[in-house]
N, C-alpha and C positions, 0 to 999 in steps of 0.2 A: 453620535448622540452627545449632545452636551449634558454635564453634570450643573445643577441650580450650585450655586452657593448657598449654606445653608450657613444660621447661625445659632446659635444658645440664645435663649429667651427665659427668662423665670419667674415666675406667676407665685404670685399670695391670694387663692380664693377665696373668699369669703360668703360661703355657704348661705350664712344666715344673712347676709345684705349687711346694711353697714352698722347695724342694733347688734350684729354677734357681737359675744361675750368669748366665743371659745378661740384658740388661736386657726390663722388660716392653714387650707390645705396649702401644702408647698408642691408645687409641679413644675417641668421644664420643658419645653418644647419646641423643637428643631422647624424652622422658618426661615426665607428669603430676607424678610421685614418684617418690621412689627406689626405694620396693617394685616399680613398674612397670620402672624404667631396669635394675633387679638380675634381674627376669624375662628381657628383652629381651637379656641380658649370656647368660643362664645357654643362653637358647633356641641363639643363633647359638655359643657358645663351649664350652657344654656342660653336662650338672649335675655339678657339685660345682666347676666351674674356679674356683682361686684370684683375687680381683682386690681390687683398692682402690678404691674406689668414690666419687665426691662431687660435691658442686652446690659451685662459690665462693659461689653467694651466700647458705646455709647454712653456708660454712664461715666466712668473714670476720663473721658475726653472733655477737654478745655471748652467751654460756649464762651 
């Protein structure tokens, strides 16, 4: 049996859509990829909920 790779993913939800006033829920969640971590976001939190989405170790790398 192989093991996925998984990664850190960390989310800022924003409940109220993009008019919230309060600050975001902060959550993290264990994914292959992002396409997978933004599924996993959308399934427990809902479809369309706003969030910001990221892995540090794609975001501190060089484009």
């Amino acid at each position: 049996m192989t093991e996925k790779n998984l990664r850190e993913y960390r989310a800022i939800i924003l409940l109220g859509g993009r008019a919230q006033t309060e600050p975001g829920l902060r959550v993290t969640v264990m994914a292959t990829d992002g396409e997978e971590a933004f599924m996993l976001l959308e399934e427990k939190y809902g479809n369309g909920t706003v969030f910001d989405l990221h892995n540090e170790e794609d975001a501190s790398t060089i484009r």
